[in-house]
MARBA-3410 file (N, C-alpha, C, O; in Angstrom, 1 decimal):
124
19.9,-1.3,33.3,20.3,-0.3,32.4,19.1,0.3,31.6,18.4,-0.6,31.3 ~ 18.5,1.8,31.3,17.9,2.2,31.4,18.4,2.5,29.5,19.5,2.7,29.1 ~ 17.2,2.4,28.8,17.8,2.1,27.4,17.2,4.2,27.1,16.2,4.5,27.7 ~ 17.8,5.0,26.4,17.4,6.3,26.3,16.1,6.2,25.3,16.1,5.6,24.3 ~ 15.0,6.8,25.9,13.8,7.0,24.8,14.3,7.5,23.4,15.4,8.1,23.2
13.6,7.4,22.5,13.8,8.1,20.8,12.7,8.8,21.4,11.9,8.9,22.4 ~ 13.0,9.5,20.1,11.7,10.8,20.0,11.1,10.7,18.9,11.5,10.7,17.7 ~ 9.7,10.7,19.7,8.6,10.1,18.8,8.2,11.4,17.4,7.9,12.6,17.6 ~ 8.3,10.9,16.4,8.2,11.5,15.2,6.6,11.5,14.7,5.9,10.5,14.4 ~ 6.0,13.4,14.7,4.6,13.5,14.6,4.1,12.8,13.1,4.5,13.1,11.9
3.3,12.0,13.4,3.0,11.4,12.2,1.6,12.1,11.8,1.0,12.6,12.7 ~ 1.1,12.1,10.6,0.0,12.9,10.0,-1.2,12.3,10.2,-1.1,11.1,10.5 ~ -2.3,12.8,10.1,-3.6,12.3,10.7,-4.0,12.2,9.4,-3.5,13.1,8.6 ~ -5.0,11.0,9.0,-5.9,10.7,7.7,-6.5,11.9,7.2,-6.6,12.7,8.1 ~ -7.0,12.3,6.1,-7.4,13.3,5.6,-8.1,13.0,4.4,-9.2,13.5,4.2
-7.6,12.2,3.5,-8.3,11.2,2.3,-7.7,11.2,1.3,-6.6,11.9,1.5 ~ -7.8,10.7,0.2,-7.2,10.8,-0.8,-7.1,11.8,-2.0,-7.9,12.4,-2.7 ~ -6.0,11.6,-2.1,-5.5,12.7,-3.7,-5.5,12.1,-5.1,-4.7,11.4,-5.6 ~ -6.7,12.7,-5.6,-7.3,11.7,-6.8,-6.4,12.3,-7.9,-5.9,13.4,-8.0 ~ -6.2,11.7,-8.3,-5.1,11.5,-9.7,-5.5,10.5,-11.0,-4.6,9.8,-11.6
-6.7,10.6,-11.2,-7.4,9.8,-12.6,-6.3,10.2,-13.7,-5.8,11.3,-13.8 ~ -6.1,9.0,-14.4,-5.5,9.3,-16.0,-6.2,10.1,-17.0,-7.4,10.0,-17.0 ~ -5.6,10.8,-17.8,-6.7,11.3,-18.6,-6.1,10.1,-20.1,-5.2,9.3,-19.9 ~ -6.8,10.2,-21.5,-6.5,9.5,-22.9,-4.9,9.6,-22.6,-4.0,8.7,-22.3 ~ -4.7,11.1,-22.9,-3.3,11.4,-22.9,-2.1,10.7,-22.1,-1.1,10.2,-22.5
-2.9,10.9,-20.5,-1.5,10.6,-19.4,-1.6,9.3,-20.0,-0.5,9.1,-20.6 ~ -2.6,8.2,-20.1,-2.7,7.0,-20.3,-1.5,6.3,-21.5,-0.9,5.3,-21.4 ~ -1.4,7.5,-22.6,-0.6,6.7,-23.3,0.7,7.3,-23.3,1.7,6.6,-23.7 ~ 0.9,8.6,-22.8,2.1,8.3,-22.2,2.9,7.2,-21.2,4.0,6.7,-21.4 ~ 2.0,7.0,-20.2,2.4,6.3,-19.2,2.6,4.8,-19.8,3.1,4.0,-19.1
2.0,4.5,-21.6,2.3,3.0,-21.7,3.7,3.2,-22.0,4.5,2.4,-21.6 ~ 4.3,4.7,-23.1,5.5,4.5,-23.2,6.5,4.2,-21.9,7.4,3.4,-21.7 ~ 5.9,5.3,-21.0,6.8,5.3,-19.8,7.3,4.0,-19.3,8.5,3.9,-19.0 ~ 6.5,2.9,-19.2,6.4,2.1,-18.4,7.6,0.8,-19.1,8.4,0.2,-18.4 ~ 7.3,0.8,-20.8,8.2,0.2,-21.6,9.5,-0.1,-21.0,10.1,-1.2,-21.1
10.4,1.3,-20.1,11.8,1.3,-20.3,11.8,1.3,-18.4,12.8,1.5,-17.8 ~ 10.6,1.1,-17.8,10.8,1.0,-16.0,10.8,-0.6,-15.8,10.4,-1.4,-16.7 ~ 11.3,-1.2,-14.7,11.4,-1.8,-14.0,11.6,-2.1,-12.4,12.6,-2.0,-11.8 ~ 10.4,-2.4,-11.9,10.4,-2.0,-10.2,11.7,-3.1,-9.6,12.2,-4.3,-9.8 ~ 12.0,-1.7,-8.7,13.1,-1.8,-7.6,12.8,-1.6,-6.4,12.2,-0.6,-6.0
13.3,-3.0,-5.4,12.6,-2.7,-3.6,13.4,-1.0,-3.4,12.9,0.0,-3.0 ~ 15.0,-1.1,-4.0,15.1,0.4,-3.8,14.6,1.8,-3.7,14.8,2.8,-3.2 ~ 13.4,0.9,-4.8,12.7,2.7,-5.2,11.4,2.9,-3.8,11.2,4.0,-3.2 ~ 10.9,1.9,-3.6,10.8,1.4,-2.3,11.0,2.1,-1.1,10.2,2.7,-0.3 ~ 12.0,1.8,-1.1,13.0,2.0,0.2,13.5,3.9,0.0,13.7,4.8,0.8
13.6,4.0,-1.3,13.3,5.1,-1.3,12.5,6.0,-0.8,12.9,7.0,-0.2 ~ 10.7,5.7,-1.0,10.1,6.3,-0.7,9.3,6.2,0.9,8.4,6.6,1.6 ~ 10.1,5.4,0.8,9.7,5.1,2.6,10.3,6.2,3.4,9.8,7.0,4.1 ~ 11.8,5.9,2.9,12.8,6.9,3.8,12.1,8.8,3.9,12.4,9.8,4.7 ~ 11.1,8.5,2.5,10.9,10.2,2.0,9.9,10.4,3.0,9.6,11.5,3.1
9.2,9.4,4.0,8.1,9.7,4.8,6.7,9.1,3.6,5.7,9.8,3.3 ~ 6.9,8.0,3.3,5.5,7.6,2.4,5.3,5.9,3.0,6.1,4.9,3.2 ~ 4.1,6.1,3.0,4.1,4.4,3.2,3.0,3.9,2.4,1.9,4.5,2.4 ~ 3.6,2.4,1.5,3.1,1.5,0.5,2.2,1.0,0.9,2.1,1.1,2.1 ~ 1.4,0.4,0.4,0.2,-0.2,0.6,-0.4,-1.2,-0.6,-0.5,-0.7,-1.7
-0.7,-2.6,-0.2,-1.1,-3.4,-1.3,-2.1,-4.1,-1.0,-1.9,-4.8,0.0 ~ -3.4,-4.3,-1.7,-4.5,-5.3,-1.4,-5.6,-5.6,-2.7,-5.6,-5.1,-3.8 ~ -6.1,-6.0,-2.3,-6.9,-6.6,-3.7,-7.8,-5.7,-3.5,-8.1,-5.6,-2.3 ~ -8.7,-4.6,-4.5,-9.7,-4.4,-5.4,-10.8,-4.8,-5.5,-11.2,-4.6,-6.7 ~ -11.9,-5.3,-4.7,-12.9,-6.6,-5.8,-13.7,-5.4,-6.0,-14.6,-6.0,-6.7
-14.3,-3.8,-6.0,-15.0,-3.2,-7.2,-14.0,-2.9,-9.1,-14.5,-2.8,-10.2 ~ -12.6,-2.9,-8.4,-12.0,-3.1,-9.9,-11.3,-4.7,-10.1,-10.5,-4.8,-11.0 ~ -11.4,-5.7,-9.5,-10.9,-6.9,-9.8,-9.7,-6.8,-10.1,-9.4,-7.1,-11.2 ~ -8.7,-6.3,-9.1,-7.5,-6.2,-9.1,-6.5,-5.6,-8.3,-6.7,-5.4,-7.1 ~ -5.5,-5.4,-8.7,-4.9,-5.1,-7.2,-4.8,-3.3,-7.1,-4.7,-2.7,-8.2
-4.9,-2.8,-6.4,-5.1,-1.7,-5.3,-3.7,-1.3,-4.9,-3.2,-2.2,-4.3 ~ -2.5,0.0,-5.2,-1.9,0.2,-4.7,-2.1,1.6,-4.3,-2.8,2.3,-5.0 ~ -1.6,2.2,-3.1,-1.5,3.5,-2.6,0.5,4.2,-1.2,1.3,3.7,-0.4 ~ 0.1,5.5,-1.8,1.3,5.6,-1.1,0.4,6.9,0.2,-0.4,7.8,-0.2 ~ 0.8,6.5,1.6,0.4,7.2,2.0,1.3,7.9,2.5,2.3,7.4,2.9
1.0,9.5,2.7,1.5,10.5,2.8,2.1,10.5,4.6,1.1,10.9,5.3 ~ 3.1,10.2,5.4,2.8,10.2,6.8,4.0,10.8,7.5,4.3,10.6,8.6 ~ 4.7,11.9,6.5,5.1,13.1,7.2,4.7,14.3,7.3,4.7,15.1,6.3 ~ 4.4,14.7,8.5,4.0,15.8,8.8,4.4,17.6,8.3,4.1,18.7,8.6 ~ 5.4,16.7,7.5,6.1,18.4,7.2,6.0,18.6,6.0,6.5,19.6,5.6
5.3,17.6,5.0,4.6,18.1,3.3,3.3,18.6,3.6,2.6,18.5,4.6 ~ 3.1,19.0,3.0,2.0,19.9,2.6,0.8,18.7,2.4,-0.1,18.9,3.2 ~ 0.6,17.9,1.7,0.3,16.5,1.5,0.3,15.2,2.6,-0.1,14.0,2.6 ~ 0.8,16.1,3.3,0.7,15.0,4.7,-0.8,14.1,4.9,-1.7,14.8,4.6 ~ -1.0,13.3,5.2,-2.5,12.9,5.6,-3.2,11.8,4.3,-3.8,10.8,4.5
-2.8,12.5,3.1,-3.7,12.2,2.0,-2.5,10.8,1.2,-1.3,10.6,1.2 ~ -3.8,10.0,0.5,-3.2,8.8,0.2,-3.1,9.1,-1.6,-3.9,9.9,-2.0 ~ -2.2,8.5,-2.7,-2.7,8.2,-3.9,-2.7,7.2,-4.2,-1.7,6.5,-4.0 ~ -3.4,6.7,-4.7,-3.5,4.9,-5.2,-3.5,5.4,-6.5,-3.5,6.6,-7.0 ~ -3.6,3.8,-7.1,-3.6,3.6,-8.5,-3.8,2.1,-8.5,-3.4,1.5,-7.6
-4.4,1.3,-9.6,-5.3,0.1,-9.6,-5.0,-0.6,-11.2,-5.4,-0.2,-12.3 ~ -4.4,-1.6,-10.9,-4.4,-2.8,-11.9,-4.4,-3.9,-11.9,-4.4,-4.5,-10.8 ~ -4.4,-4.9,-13.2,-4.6,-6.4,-12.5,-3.3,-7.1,-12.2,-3.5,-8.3,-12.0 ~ -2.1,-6.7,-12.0,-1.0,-7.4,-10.8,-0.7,-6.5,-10.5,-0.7,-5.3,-11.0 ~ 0.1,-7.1,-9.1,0.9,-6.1,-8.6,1.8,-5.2,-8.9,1.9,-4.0,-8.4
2.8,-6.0,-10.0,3.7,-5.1,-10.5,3.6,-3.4,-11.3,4.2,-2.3,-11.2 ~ 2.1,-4.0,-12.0,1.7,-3.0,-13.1,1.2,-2.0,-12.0,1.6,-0.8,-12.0 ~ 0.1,-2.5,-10.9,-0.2,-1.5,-9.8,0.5,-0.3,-9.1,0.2,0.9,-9.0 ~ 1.8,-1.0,-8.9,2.6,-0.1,-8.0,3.7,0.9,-9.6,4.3,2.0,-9.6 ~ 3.6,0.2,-10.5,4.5,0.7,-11.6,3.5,2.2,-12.0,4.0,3.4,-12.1
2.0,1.8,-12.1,1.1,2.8,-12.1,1.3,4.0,-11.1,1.3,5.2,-11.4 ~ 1.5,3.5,-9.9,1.4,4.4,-8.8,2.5,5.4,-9.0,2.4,6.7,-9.1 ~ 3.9,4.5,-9.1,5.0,5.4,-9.5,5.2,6.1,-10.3,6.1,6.9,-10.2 ~ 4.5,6.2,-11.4,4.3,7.0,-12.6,3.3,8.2,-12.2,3.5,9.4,-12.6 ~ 2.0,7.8,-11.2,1.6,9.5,-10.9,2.4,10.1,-10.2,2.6,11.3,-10.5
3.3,9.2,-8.5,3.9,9.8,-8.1,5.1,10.7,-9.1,5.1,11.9,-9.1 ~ 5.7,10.2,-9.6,7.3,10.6,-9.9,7.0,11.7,-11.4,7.4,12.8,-11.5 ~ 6.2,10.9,-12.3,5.9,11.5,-13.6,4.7,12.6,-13.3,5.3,13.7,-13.4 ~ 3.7,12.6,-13.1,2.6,13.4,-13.2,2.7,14.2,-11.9,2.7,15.5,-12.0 ~ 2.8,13.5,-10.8,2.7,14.8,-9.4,4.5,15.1,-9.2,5.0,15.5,-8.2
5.1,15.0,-10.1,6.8,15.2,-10.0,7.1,15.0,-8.8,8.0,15.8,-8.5 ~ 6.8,14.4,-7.8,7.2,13.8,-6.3,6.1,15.0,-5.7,6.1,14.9,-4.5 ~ 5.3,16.0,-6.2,5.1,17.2,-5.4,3.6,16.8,-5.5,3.2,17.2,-6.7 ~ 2.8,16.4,-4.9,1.0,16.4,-5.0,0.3,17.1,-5.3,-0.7,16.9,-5.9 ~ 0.8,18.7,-4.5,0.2,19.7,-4.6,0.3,20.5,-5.7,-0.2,21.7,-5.7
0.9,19.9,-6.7,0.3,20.9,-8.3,-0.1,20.0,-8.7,-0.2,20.3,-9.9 ~ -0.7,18.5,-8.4,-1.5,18.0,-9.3,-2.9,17.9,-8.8,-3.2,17.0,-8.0 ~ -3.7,18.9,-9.4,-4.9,19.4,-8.9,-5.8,17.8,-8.9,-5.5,17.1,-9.9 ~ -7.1,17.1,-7.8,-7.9,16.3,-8.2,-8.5,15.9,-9.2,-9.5,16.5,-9.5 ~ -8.2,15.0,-10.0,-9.5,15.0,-10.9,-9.7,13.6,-11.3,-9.1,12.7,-11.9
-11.4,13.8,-10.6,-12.0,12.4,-10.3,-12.4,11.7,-11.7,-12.3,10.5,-11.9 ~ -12.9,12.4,-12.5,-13.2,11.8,-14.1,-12.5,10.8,-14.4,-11.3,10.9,-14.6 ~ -13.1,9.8,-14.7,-12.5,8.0,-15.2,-12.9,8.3,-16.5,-13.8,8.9,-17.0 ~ -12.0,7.6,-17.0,-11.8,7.7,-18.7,-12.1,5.9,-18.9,-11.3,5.4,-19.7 ~ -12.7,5.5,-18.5,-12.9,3.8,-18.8,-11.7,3.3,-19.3,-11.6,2.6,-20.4
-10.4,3.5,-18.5,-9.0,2.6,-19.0,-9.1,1.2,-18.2,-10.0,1.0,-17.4 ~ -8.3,0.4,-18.5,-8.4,-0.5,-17.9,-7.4,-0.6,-16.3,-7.2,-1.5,-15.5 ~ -7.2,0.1,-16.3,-6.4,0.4,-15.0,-6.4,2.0,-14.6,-6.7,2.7,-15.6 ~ -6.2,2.6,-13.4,-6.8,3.8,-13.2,-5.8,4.6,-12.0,-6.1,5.7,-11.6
END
């Protein structure tokens, strides 16, 4: 029995990342933000389904953990490019990440212009 091929879905080629530094401001917004969030594998599983894939590993230039969502559908605009975001556990990491994605790049990357300037916060 000859099982039917799928069809292979074009996935995006590396391109680099889409810098998204906090500025004073985003920073203290995002402490409110964060007060009333709680991570869910759902939101997760959400962004998987959107064409993004999670990524987690340790840090040792910032002594901490390392999160990024990369971009690996071909049909955003954004395709290719990764965003991370960096703190010391996991949770706060990926809570960070979700806050540029959802709050700052409103799920859309492409109006939130690069900007590499570190404001010396403790997470980035």
């Amino acid at each position: 029995m000859v099982k039917p091929q799928k069809k292979q879905v074009k996935k995006a080629d590396w391109k680099g990342y889409h810098k998204v530094n906090l500025t004073t401001e985003d920073a203290a917004q995002y402490e409110v933000w964060k007060t009333n969030q709680k991570l869910l594998f759902s939101d997760i599983d959400v962004l998987a389904n959107d064409g993004y894939k999670l990524s987690l590993n340790w840090d040792a230039y910032h002594e901490g953990i390392s999160a990024s969502l990369y971009c690996t559908s071909a049909k955003m605009e954004w395709a290719g490019y990764s965003l991370t975001a960096w703190a010391g556990d996991v949770e706060s990491a990926i809570l960070l990440l979700f806050f540029k994605h959802f709050v700052m790049c409103e799920e859309r990357w492409e109006i939130s212009k690069d900007r590499s300037e570190n404001q010396g916060l403790p997470y980035g």
